[in-house]
Each structure stands twice: as C-alpha cells, then as structure tokens.
Residue frames as a rotation matrix with the C-alpha (Angstrom) as fourth column:
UNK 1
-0.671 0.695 -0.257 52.99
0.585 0.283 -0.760 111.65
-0.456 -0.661 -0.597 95.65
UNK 2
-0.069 0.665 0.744 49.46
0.892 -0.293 0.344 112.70
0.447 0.687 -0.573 94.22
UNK 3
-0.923 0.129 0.362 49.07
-0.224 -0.946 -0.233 116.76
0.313 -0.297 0.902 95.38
UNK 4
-0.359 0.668 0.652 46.50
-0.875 -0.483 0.013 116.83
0.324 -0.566 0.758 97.70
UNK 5
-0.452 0.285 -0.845 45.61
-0.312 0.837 0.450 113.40
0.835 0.467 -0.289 98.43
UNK 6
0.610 0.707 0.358 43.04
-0.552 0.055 0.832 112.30
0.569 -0.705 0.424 100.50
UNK 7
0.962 0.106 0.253 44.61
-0.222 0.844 0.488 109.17
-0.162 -0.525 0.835 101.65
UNK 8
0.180 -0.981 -0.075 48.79
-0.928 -0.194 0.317 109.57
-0.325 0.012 -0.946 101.89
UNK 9
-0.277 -0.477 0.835 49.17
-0.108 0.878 0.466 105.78
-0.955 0.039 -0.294 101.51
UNK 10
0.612 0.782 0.113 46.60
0.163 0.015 -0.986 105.65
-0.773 0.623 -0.119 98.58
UNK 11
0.858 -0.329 -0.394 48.82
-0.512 -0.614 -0.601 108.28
-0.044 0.718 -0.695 96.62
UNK 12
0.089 -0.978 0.187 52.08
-0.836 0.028 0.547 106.17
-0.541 -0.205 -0.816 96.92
UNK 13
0.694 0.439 0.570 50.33
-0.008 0.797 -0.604 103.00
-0.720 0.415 0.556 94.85
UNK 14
0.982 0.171 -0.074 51.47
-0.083 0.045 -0.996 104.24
-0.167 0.984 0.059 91.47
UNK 15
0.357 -0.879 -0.315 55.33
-0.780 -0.095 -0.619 104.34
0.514 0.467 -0.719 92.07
UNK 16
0.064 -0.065 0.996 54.98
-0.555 0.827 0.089 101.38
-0.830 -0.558 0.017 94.28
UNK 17
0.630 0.176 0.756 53.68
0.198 0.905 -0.376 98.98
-0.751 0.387 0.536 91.32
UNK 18
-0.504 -0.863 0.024 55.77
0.407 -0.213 0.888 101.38
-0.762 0.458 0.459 88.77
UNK 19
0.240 0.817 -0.524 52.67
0.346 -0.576 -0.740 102.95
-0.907 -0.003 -0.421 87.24
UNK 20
-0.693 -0.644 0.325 54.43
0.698 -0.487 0.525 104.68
-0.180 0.590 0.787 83.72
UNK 21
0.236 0.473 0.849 51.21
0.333 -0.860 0.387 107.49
0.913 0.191 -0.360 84.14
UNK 22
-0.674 -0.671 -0.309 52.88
0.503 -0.110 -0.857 107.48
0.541 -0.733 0.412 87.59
UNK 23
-0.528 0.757 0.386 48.92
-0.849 -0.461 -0.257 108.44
-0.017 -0.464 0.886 89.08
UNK 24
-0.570 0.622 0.537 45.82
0.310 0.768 -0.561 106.42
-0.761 -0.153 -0.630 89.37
UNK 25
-0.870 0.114 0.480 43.38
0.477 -0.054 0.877 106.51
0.126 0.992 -0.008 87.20
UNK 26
-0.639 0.769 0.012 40.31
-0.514 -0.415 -0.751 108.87
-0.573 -0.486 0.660 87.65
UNK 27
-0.092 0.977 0.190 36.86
0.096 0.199 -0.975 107.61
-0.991 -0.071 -0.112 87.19
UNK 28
0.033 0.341 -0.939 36.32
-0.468 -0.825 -0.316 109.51
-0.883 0.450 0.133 84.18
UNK 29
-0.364 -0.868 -0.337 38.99
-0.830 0.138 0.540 107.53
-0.423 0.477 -0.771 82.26
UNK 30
-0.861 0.207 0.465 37.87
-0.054 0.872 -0.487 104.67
-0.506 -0.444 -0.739 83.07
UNK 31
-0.165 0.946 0.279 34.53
0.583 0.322 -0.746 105.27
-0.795 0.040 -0.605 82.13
UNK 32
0.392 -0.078 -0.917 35.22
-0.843 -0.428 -0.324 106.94
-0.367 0.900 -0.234 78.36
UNK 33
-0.729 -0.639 -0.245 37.08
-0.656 0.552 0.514 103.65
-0.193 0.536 -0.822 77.49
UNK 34
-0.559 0.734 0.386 33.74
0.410 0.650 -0.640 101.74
-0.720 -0.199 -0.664 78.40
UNK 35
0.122 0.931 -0.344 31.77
-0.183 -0.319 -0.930 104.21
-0.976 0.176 0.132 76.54
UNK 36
-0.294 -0.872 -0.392 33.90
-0.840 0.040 0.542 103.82
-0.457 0.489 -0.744 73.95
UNK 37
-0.833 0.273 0.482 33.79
0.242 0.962 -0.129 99.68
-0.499 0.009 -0.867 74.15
UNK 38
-0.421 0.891 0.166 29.57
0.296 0.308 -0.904 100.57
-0.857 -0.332 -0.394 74.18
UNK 39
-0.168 0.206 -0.964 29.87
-0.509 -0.856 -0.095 102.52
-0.844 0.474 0.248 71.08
UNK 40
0.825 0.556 -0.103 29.36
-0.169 0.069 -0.983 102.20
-0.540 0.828 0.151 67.58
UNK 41
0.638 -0.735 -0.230 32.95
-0.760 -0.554 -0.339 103.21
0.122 0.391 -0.912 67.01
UNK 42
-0.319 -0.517 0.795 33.79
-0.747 0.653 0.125 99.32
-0.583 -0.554 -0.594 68.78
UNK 43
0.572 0.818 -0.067 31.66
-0.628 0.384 -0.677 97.55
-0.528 0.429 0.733 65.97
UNK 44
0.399 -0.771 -0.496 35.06
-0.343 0.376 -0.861 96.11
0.850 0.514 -0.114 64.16
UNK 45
-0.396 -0.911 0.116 36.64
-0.744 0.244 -0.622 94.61
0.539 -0.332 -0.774 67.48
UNK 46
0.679 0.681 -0.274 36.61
-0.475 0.693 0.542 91.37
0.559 -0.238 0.794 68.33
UNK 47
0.982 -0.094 -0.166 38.27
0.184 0.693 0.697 89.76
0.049 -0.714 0.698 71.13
UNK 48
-0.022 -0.967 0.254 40.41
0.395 -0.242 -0.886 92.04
0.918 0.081 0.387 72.70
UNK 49
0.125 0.239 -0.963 41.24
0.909 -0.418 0.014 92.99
-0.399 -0.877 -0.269 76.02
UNK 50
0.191 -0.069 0.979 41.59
0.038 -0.996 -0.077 96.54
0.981 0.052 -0.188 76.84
UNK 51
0.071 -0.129 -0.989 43.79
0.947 0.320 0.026 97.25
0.313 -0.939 0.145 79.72
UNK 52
0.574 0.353 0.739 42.44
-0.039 -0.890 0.455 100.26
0.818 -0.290 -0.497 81.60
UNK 53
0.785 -0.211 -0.582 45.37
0.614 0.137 0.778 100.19
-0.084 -0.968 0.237 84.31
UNK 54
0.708 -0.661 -0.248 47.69
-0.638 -0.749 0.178 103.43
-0.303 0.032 -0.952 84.03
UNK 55
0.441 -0.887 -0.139 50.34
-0.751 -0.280 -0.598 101.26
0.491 0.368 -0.789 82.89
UNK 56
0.296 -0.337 0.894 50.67
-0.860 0.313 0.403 98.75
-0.415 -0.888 -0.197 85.99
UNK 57
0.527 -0.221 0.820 50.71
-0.156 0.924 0.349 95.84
-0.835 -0.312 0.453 84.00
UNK 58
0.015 -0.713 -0.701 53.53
-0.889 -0.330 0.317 95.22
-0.457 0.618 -0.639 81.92
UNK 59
0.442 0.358 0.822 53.13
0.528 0.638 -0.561 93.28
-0.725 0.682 0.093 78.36
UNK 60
-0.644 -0.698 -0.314 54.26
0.015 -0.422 0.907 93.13
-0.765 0.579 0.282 75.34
C-alpha cells in the first residue's frame, strides 16, 4: 500500500492490475514524457506510442 494515502482503496490499484513500479504514477511523470514528446529532442520519432502507465499494460 502507498504510505500515506489519501484514499486506502486508491493505493491498492497498482498490485491489483500488477503494476511492475508497483505505485501510480505522479503527475510530474506524466507530464516530463509529454514535454519530452513537445520537444525538439522528439524530432526523429514517428509513429510511436508511448505508454505512460507504470507498467499496467503488458506487451511485448
């Protein structure tokens, strides 16, 4: 379970779905991969996803 969590169910998500960062993801993350994406540094990729889900979904 996340330490402190607001919301007890909330925190139980990530070993529910099987998570492998075994947390959610904070804002933050989330929004460095975008900036990322928005950059200059994204100018060579074309048509690719980018999954921004701790891990939940499982691919090969």
């Amino acid at each position: 379970m996340i330490e402190g969590a607001r919301w007890p169910l909330l925190a139980q998500i990530p070993a529910a779905m099987g998570m492998t960062t075994g947390r959610l993801l904070e804002p933050s993350e989330v929004a460095t991969a975008v900036a990322c994406l928005a950059s200059p540094l994204a100018a060579s990729m074309s048509g690719t996803d980018l999954l921004i889900d701790g891990g939940s979904v499982k691919t090969v």
